[in-house]
C-alpha positions in Angstrom: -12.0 -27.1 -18.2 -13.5 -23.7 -17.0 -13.9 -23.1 -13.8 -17.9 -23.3 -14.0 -17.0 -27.2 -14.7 -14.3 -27.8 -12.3 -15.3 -29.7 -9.5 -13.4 -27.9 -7.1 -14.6 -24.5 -7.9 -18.3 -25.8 -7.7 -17.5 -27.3 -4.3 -15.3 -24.1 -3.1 -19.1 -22.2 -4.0 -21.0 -24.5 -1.7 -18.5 -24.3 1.5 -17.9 -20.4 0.9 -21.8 -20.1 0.8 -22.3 -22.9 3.9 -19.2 -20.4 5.6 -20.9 -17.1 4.9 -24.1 -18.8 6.4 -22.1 -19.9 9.7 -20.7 -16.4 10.0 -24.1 -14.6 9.9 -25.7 -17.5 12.3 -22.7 -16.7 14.6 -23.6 -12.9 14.3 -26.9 -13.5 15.5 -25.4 -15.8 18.0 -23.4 -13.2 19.5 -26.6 -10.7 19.8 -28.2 -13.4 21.9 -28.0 -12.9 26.0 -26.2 -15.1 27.8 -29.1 -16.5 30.2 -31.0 -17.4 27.4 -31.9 -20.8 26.6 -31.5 -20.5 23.0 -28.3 -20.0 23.6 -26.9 -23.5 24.5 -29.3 -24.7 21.4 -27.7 -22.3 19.0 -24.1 -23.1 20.1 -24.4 -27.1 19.4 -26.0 -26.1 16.5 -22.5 -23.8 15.7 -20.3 -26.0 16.3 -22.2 -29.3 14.3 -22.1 -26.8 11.7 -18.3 -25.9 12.0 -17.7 -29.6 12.1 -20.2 -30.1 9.2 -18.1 -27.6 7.4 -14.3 -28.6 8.5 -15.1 -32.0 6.8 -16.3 -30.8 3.7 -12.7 -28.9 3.3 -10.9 -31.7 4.3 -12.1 -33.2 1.4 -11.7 -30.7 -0.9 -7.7 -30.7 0.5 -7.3 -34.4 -0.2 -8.8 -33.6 -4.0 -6.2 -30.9 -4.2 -3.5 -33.6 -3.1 -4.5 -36.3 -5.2 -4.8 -33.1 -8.3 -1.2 -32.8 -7.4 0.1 -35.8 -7.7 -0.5 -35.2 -11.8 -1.3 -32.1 -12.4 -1.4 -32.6 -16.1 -3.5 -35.1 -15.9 -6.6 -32.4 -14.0 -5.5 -29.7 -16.7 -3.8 -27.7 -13.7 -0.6 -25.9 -12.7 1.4 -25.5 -10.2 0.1 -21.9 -9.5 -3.6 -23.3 -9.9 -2.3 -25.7 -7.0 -1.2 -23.0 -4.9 -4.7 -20.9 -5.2 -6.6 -24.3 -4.1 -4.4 -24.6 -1.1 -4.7 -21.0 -0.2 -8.3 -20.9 -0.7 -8.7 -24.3 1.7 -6.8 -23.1 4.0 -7.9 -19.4 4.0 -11.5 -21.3 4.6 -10.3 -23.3 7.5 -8.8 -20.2 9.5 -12.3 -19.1 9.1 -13.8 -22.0 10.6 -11.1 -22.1 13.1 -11.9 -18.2 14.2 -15.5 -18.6 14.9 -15.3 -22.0 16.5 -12.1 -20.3 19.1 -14.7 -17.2 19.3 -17.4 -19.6 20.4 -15.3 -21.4 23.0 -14.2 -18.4 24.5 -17.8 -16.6 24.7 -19.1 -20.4 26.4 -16.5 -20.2 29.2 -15.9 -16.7 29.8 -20.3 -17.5 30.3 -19.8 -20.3 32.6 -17.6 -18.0 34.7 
């Protein structure tokens, strides 16, 4: 199966695109002053986002479990395997980053 067709890679395109949108939000995030009341708005609508995101990925890693439980069986290898799990959890560090940069601009505002 090419990757156009594979499942995975057409899910992989939708959270990398939803995780490239997250990261320019948060850009624009971190332009906006603290005393601003768009800033409270924008943060819940962060972090719904992050959490939005953290599930789809979670999904995609149980797909990638249940893939290697018979790999033969999905038309993948082992080294295919090892890319998917890279590539989930390269997208979850992401997620992890800006939600821990988040946190840390909210309290180091409260203080």
């Amino acid at each position: 199966m090419s990757s156009a067709q594979d499942p995975f890679y057409i899910v992989k395109e939708e959270i990398q695109d939803s995780i490239d949108k997250l990261q320019s939000a948060f850009h624009k995030w971190e332009r906006i002053s603290p005393g601003m009341g768009d800033q409270v708005h924008v943060t819940k609508e962060l972090l719904a986002n992050c959490g939005s995101i953290e599930w789809q990925v979670d999904e995609l890693e149980k797909a990638v479990a249940v893939a290697a439980k018979d790999p033969a069986l999905y038309g993948i290898d082992e080294a295919e395997l090892e890319r998917r799990r890279r590539w989930t959890s390269n997208a979850r560090t992401q997620l992890v980053r800006v939600v821990l940069e988040l946190a840390m601009q909210v309290k180091c505002g409260e203080s």
